[in-house]
C-alpha positions in Angstrom: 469.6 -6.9 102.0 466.6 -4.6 100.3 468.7 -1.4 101.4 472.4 -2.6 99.6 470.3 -3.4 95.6 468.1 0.0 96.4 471.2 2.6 96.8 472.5 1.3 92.7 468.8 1.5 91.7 468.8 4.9 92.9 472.1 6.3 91.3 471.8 4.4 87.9 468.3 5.9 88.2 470.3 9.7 88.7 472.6 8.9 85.8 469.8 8.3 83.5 467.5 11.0 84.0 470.7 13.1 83.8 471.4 11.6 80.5 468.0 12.4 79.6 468.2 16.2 80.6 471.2 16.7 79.2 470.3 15.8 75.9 466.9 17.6 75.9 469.1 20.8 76.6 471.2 20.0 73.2 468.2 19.5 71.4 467.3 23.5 71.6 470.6 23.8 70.0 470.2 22.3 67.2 469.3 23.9 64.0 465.3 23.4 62.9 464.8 21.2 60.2 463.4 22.6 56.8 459.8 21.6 56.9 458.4 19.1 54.7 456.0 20.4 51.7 452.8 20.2 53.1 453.3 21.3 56.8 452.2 24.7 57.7 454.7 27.0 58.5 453.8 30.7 60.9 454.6 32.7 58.3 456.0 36.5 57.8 456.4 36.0 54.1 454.0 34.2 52.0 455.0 33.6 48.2 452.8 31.8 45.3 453.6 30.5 42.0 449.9 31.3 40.7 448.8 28.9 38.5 447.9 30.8 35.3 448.9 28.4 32.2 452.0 29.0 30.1 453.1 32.2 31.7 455.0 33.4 34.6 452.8 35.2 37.6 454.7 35.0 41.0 452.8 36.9 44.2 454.9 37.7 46.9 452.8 39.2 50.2 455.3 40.5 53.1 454.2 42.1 55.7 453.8 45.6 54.2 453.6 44.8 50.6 452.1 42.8 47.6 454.6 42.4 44.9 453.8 40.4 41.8 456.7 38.8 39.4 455.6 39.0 36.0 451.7 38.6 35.2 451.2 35.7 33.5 450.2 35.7 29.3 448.2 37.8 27.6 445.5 35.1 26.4 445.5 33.8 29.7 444.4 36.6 32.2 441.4 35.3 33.1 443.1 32.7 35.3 445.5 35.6 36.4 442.1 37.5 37.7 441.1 34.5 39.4 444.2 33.5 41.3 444.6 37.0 42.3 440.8 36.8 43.4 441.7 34.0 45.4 444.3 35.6 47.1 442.5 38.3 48.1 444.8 40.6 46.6 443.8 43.9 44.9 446.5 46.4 45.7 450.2 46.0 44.3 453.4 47.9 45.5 455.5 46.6 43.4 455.4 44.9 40.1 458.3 43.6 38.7 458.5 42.3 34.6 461.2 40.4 34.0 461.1 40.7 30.5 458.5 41.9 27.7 457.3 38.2 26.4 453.6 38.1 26.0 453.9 35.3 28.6 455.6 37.4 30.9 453.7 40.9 30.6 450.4 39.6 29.3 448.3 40.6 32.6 449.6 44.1 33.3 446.9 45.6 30.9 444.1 44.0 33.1 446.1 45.5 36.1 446.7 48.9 35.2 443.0 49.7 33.2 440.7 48.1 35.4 440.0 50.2 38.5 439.3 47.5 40.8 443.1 47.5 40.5 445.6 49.7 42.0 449.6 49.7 41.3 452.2 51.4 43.1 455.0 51.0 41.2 456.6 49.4 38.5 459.9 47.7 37.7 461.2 46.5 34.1 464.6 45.7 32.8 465.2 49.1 30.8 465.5 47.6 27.9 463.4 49.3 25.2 460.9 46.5 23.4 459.1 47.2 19.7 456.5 44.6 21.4 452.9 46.7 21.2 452.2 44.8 24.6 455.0 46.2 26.3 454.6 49.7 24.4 451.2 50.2 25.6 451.9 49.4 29.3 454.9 51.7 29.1 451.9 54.4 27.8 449.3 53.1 30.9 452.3 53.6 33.4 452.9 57.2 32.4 449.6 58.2 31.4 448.7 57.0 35.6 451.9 58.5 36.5 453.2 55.2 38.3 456.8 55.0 39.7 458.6 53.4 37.3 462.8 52.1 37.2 464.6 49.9 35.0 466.6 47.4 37.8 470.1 46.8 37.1 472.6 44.1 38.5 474.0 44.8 41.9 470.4 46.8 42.9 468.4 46.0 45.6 464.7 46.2 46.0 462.8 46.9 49.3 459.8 44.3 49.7 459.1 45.5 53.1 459.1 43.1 56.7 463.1 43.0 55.9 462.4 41.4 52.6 465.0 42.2 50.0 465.2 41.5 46.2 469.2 41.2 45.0 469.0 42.3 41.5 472.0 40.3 39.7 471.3 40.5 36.0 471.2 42.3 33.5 474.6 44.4 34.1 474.3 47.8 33.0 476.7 47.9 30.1 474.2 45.0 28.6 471.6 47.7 28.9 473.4 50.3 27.3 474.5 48.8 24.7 471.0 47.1 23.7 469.4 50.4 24.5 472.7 52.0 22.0 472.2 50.0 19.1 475.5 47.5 20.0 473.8 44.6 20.3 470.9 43.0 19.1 468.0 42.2 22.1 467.4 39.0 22.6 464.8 39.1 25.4 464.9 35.8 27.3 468.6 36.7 28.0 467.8 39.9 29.3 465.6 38.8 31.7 466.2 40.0 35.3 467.0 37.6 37.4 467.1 38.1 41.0 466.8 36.4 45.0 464.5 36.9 47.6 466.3 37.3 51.0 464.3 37.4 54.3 466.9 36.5 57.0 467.7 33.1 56.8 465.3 32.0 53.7 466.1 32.7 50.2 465.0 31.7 46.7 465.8 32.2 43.1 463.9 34.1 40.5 465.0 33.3 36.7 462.6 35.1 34.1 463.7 32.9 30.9 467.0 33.6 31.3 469.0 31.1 29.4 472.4 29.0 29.7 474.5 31.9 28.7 473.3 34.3 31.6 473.2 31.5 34.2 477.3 31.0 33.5 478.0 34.6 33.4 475.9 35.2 37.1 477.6 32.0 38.9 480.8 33.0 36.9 480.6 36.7 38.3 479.2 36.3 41.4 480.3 34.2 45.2 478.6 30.9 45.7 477.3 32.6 49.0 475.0 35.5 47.0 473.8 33.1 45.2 472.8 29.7 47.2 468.9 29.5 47.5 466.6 27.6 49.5 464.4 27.6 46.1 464.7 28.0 42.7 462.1 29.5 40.4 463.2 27.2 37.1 464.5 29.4 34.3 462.2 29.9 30.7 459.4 27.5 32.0 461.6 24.3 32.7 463.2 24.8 29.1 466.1 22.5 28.5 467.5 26.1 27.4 468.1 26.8 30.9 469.3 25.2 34.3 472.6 24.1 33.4 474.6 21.7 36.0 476.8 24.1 37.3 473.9 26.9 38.2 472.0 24.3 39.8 475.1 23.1 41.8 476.1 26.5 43.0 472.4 27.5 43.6 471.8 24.3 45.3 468.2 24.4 45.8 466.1 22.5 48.6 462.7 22.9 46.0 462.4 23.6 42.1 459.3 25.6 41.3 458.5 25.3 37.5 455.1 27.4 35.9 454.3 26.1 32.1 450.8 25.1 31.0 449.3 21.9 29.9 451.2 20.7 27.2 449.2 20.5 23.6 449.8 20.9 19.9 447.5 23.5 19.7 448.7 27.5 19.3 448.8 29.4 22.6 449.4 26.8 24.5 452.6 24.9 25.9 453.3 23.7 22.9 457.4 23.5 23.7 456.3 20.5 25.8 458.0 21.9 28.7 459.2 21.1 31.3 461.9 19.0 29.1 464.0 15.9 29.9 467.3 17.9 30.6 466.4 19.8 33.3 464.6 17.6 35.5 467.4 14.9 35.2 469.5 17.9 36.3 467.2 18.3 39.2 467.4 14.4 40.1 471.1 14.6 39.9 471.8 17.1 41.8 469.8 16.0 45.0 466.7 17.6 44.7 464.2 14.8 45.3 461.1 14.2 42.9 458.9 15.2 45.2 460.0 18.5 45.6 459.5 19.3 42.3 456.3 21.5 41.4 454.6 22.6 38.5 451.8 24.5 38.1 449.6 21.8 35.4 450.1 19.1 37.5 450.6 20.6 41.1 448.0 23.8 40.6 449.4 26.8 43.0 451.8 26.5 44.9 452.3 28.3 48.3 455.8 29.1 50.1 455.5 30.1 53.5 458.7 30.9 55.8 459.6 32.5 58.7 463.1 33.5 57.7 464.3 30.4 59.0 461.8 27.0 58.8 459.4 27.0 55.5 457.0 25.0 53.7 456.0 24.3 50.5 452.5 23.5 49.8 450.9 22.2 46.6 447.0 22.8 45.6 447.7 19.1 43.9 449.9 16.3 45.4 450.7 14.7 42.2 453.8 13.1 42.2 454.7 13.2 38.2 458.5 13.7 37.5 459.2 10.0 37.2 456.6 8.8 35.3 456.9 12.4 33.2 461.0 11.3 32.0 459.7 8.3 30.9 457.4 9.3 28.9 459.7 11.9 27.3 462.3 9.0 26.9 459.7 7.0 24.8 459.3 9.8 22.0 
């Protein structure tokens, strides 16, 4: 009798551990999860919001280069120093200002007079400013003979390691016609605004551009050049910027937002950004709570990818968005 139950233990025995191999094999084919923030990630491209107050500083380190977006305000380059001490970081190939706001090119003074500093080459938007910052590190840059280039629209700029920067605002005739005498400046909406492509990983860079340049890049360009894994938050996490249809078509996994503690006091954040709008924007569009960063409450934050998995790591794990609309509900 032992021999007749043994021969269906045996084949339902088979047909499991054939069910069992056969979905390990279509496990490999399935695509990686994005990793959670956190989790560490083998990298090839390493990107961090620094945390240096009310200004923008953004430090991208590929494989062959150091590029830094924007450097930070010009009261605040102490914590620019320090970050960039942190990082280990010295040498620049690339320095990209999105626009001439104090906030914006506040640090390149410290970077381009202080010889423990070396820079490569330099990237504006080619937009002539009356700003004395922006006049004197236009003098520094020739006077060290430093590459220099105004980025337009539909330009692309070689990070190194198959990292590429997609240049999609401003447009040329924008330029011109600023540059001409047309049209009045106003600086936020000439930021440049760009995305980071290394293979499958992308994200986002904003400058303060406001409403009216978001509608005119999702308006002007396909969904697919603009979709990003992450999205630097336009002018601080002003209520000026991320409108529901850029944040729909950019559809970002994380928002990244850089503005100081916020205070009454001159200097400081006194917008008391990030505001309302925005981060109910964010909520409703998906992003979850927790994948929101900014740099007062978070500290730095560190992206590291691949080109296909990533990670997103805060210095601080404070979750604050909730508890942050609530209180700006109250006032």
């Amino acid at each position: 009798m032992r021999k007749f139950f043994l021969l269906p233990l045996i084949l339902l025995t088979l047909f499991f551990s054939g069910c069992g191999s056969s979905s390990s094999k279509n496990s490999a084919d399935v695509e990686p999860k994005t990793e959670a923030a956190g989790k560490d990630v083998k990298a090839d491209l390493k990107i961090t919001m620094l945390n240096v107050g009310q200004g923008d500083a953004f430090l991208i380190q590929t494989s062959t280069q150091n590029i830094l977006i924007d450097t930070s305000d010009s009261d605040e380059r102490s914590k620019l120093v320090s970050e960039l001490d942190k990082a280990g970081v010295t040498t620049f190939d690339k320095i990209i200002l999105t626009h001439p706001h104090a906030d914006h090119i506040g640090g390149m003074e410290k970077l381009l007079k202080d010889d423990k500093y070396t820079v490569k080459e330099v990237y504006d938007n080619g937009i002539a400013s009356t700003s004395k910052l922006y006049q004197n590190y236009v003098k520094e840059v020739k006077a060290a003979k430093i590459k220099y280039a105004g980025l337009k629209a539909g330009e692309i700029v070689d990070f190194g390691g198959g990292v590429k920067f997609e240049v999609l605002y401003p447009d040329k005739n924008l330029v011109k016609d600023v540059n001409g005498g047309k049209q009045k400046t106003d600086p936020n909406n000439e930021s440049i605004v760009g995305r980071l492509v290394y293979k499958d990983f992308t994200m986002m860079f904003t400058g303060d551009a406001e409403l009216k340049v978001e509608s005119e890049i999702w308006q002007d360009n396909d969904e697919k050049k603009l979709k990003s894994r992450i999205l630097k938050a336009g002018h601080h996490g002003s209520k000026t910027s991320s409108s529901e249809n850029f944040v729909r078509v950019v559809n970002p996994e994380y928002v990244l937002i850089s503005a100081g503690e916020p205070t009454d006091k001159r200097g400081g954040n006194t917008y008391g950004h990030p505001h309302l709008e925005p981060l109910q924007i964010y909520l409703d569009a998906g992003i979850p709570a927790d994948h929101i960063f900014w740099t007062w409450k978070n500290g730095t934050v560190v992206i590291k990818t691949d080109g296909k998995n990533f990670s997103v790591t805060p210095e601080h794990k404070e979750d604050w968005v909730k508890s942050w609309i609530k209180e700006k509900k109250k006032k």
